[in-house]
C-alpha positions as MATLAB code, in Angstrom:
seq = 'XXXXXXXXXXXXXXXXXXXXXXXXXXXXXXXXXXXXXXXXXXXXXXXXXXXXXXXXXXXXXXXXXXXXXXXXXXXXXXXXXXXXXXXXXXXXXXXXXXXXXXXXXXXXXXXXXXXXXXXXXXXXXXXXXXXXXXXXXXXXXXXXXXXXXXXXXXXXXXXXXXXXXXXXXXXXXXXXXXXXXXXXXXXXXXXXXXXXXXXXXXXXXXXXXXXXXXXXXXXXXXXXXXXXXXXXXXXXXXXXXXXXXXXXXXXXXXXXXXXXXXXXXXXXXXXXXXXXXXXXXXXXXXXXXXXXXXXXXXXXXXXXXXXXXXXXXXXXXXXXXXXXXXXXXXX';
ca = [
     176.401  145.496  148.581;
     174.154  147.341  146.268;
     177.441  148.468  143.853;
     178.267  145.094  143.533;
     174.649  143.946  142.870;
     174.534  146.509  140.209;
     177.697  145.717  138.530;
     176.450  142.116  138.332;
     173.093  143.291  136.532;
     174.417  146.088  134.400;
     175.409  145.516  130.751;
     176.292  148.060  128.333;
     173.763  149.290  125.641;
     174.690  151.207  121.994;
     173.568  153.654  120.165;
     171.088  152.280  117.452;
     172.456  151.400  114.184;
     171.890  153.976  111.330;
     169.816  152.005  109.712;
     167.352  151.948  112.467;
     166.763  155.351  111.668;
     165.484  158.056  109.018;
     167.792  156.635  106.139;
     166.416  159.551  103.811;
     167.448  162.308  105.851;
     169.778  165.065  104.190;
     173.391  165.609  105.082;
     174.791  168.626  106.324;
     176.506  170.569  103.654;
     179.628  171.695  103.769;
     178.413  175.506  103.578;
     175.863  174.688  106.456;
     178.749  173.301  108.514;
     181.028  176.862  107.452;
     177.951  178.961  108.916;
     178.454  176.959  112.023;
     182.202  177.556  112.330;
     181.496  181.412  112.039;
     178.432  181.967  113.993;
     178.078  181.656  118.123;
     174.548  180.607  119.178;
     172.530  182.630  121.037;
     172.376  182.475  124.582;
     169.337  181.644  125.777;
     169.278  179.458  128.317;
     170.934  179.032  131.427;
     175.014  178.307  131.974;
     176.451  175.297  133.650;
     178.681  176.564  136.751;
     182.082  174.944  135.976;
     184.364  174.207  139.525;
     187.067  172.320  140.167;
     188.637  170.256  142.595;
     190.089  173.601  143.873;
     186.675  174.451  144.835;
     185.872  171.155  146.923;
     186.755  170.917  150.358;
     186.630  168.261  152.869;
     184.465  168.402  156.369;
     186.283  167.642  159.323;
     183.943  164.617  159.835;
     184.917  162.597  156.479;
     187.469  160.347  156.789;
     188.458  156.952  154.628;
     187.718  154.260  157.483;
     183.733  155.465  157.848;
     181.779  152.448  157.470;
     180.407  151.416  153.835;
     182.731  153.456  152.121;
     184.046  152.083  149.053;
     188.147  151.580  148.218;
     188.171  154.346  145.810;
     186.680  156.571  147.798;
     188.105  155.912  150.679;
     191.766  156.918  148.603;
     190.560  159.990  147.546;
     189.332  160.941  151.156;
     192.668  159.604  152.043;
     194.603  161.606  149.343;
     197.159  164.334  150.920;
     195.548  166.789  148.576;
     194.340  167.732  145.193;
     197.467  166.913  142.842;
     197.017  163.298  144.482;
     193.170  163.238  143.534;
     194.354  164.433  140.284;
     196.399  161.853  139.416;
     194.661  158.738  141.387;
     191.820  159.379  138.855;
     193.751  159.582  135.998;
     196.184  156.617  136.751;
     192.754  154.535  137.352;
     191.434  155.807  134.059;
     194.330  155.037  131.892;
     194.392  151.615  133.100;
     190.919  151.227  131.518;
     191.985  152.968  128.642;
     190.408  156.035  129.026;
     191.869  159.166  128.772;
     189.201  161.958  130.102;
     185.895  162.129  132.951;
     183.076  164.279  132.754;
     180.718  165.060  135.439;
     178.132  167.381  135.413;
     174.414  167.472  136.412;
     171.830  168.175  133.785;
     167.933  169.415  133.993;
     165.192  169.101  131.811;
     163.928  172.703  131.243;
     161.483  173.962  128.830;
     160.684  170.596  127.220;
     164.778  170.712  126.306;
     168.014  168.926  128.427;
     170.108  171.840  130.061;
     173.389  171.725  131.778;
     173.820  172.838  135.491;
     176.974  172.175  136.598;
     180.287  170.203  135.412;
     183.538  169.289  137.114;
     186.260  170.027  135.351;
     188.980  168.575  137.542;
     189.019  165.259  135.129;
     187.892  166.789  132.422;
     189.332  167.284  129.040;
     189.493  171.263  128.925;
     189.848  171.935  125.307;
     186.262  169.591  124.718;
     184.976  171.449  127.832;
     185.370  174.909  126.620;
     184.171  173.662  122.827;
     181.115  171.549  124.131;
     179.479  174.769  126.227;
     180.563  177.783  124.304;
     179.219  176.660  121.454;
     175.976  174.708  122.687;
     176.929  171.604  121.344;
     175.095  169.673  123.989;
     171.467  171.163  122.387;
     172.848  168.718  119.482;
     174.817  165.522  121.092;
     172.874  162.535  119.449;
     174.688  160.940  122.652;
     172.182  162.285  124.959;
     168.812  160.947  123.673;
     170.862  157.602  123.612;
     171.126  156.854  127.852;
     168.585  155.018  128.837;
     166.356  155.844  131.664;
     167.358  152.966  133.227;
     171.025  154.165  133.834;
     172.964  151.357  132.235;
     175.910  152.662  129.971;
     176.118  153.935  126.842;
     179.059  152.905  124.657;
     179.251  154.704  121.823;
     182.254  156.149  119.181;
     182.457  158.726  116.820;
     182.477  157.060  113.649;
     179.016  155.260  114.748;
     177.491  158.605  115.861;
     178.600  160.218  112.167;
     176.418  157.310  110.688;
     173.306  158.532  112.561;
     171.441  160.771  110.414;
     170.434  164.019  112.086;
     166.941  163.077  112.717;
     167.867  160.621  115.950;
     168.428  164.514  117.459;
     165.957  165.227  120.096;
     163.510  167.503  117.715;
     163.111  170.417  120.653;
     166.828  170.865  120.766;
     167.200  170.680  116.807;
     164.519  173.524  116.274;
     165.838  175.799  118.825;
     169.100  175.387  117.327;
     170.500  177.300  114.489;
     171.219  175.328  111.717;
     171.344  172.613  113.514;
     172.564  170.386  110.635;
     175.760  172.742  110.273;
     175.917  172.108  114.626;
     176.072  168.471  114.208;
     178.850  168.277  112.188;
     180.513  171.263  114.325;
     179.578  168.621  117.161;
     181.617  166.172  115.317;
     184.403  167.931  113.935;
     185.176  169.574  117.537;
     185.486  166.151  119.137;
     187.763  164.961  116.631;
     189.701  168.244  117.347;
     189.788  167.206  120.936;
     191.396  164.107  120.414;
     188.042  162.234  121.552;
     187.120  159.040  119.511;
     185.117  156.768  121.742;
     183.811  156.659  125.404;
     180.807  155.103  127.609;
     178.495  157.779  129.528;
     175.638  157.051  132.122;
     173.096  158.852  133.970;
     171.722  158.922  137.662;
     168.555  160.612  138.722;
     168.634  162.589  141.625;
     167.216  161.310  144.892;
     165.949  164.903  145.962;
     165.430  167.059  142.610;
     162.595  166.944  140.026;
     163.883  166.581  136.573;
     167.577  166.359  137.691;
     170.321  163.694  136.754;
     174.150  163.572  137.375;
     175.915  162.242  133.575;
     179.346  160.791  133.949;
     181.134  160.071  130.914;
     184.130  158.202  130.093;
     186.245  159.413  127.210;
     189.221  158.033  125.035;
     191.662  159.008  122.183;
     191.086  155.115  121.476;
     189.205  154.477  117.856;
     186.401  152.066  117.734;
     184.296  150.920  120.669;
     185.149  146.946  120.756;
     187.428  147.035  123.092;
     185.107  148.835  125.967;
     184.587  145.289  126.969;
     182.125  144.052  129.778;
     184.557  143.901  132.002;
     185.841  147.409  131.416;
     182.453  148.213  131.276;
     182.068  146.870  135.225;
     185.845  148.883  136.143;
     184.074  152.333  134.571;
     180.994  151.843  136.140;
     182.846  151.597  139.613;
     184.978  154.341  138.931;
     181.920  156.896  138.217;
     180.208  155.557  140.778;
     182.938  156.228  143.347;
     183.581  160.058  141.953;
     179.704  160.109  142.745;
     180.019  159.030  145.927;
     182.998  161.220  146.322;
     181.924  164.573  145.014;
     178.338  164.065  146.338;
     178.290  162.700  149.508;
     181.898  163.074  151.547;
     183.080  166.611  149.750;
     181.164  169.963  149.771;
     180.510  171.849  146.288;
     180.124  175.486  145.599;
     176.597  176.924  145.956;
     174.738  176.459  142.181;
     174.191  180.117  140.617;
     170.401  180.856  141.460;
     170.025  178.535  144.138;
     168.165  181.205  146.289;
     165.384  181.610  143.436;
     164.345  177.735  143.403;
     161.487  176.475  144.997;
     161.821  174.299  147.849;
     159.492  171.693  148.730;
     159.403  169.148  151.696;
     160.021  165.028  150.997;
     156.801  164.640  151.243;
     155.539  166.787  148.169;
     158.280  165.141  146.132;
     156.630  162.151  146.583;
     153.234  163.705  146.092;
     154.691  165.328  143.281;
     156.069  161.712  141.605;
     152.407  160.279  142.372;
     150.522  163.521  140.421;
     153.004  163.100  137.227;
     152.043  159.485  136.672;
     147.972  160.461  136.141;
     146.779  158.937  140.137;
     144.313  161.165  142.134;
     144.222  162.652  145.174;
     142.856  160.040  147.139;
     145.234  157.123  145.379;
     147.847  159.316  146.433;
     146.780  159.635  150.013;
     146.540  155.826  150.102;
     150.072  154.874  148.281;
     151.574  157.125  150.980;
     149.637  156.118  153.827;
     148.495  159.778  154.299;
     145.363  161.442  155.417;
     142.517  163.035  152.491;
     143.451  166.201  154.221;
     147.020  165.899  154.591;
     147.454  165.333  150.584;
     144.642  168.089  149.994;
     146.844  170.433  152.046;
     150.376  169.713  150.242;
     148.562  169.886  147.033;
     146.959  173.390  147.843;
     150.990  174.271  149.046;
     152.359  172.667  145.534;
     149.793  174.918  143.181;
     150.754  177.937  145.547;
     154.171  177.254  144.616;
     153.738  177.094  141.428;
     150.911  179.819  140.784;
     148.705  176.909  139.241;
     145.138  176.934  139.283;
     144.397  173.315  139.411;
     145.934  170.083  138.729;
     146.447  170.701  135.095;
     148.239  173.601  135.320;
     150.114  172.243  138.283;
     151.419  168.880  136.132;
     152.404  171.543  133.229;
     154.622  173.217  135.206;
     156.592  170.510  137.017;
     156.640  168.867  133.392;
     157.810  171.869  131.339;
     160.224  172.373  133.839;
     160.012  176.404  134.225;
     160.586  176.100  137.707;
     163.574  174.370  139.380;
     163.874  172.659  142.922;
     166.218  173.239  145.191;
     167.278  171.180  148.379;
     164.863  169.890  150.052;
     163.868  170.944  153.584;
     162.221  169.136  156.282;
     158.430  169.180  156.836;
];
């Protein structure tokens, strides 16, 4: 099965040691961190929807014994409603040691990582509420830190302290408001949450530009030595099932400006993929076993989309993000 395939492969990856970074760079001061405490930043970018398991519901059609579904999954299909969800999850995570489970999908938007939605069901509220009214994700050293590749990131909080500011994504530290003073706010509010060490992956999405799902894994547990390998394999399962779950067998609430994104077929996805890695028109057309004038045609459809000129401006825009994708439809 491809889960267990991937379990096999997968090993766990860390956050670089400080001294693989900037050693010389300064230190947020403790007046730096007070302007923090006192001032909100502003709000200029979009907010994640938050919904809960309240807010899921199950089709008719999904049932436990469907074919290829997974044990965990299966249980939470199988649940009698969402207390025993609630508590399946939880019971599963404290057995790994865990504590918390956050899941939320995330964009790249104006050169900068933005939050679109987060389940809260698992979550723990008072980091929740801290973590997006305050804009700490603009400065989680955590984030730059998942690879690509999707294998997890264990991490804890007295090895992200050691980081010096610099390992920050440099778009999300300029926008930010003394971002320094933000850091340490970043720090000192997951302390206050009772968070000390967790593992976090992420998973592109099959059908969105620019979109990935993050799950993360957290603990009141000091230290990260004992997220083992084999813990490691449990919490990959366990993310991966919630995926499966929340994605795939449940229905979620509509995402806030859903009716404004721009839809485009399979097809120009793919076309789309091909154009961002530098290949022309006709390389395209051959990769995808597809007529000149069939790619000539999607790309005329893609620029219209996108009120670009040419290919330039077309790459700029799917790259810079300023317009989303929504579901896509059939061609």
């Amino acid at each position: 099965m491809i889960l267990a395939s991937l379990l096999q492969q997968a090993g766990a990856v860390t956050l670089p040691e400080a001294r693989d970074f900037d050693s010389t760079a300064p230190a947020a001061s403790a007046a730096s961190t007070t302007q923090a405490d006192g001032a909100e930043p502003p709000l200029d970018g979009p907010f994640p929807q938050l919904y809960s398991e309240e807010q899921l519901y199950l089709p008719e059609s999904a049932h436990r014994h469907a074919e290829g579904v997974p044990g965990i999954v299966g249980d939470l299909l199988d649940a009698s409603g969402n207390k025993e969800r609630r508590d399946l999850i939880q019971a599963l995570l404290n057995a790994l040691g865990f504590d918390w489970l956050g899941y939320g999908t995330i964009t790249f938007l104006r050169g900068r990582w933005w939050p679109l939605s987060f389940f809260t069901a698992h979550a723990n509220t008072e980091w929740t509420q801290r973590y997006f009214s305050h804009r700490l994700y603009e400065v989680d050293l955590r984030q730059p830190g998942v690879p690509a590749s999707s294998l997890p990131l264990v991490w804890d909080i007295e090895q992200i302290e050691a980081l010096p500011f610099s390992a920050a994504t440099s778009a999300a530290a300029s926008a930010a408001e003394n971002p320094e003073g933000r850091r340490q706010r970043f720090l000192d509010d997951l302390r206050a949450s009772g968070i000390r060490s967790g593992l976090m992956f992420r998973l592109a999405s099959p059908t969105q530009v620019n979109q990935y799902t993050v799950i993360s894994l957290q603990s009141g547990e000091p230290g990260r030595r004992w997220i083992t390998d084999d813990i490691v394999g449990q919490a990959l399962t366990l993310g991966l099932s919630l995926h499966e779950y929340v994605l795939r067998h449940s229905r979620m609430p509509s995402e806030a400006g859903a009716a404004a994104r721009i839809e485009i077929s399979p097809t120009q996805q793919y076309i789309l993929q091909h154009l961002l890695q530098g290949r022309s028109d006709k390389e395209i057309a051959n990769r995808l076993d597809l007529s000149a004038h069939t790619v000539d045609y999607h790309m005329r459809q893609l620029r219209r989309r996108f009120a670009a000129r040419n290919r330039v401006q077309l790459v700029n825009a799917v790259q810079q993000g300023d317009s989303d994708f929504g579901v896509l439809s059939d061609i």
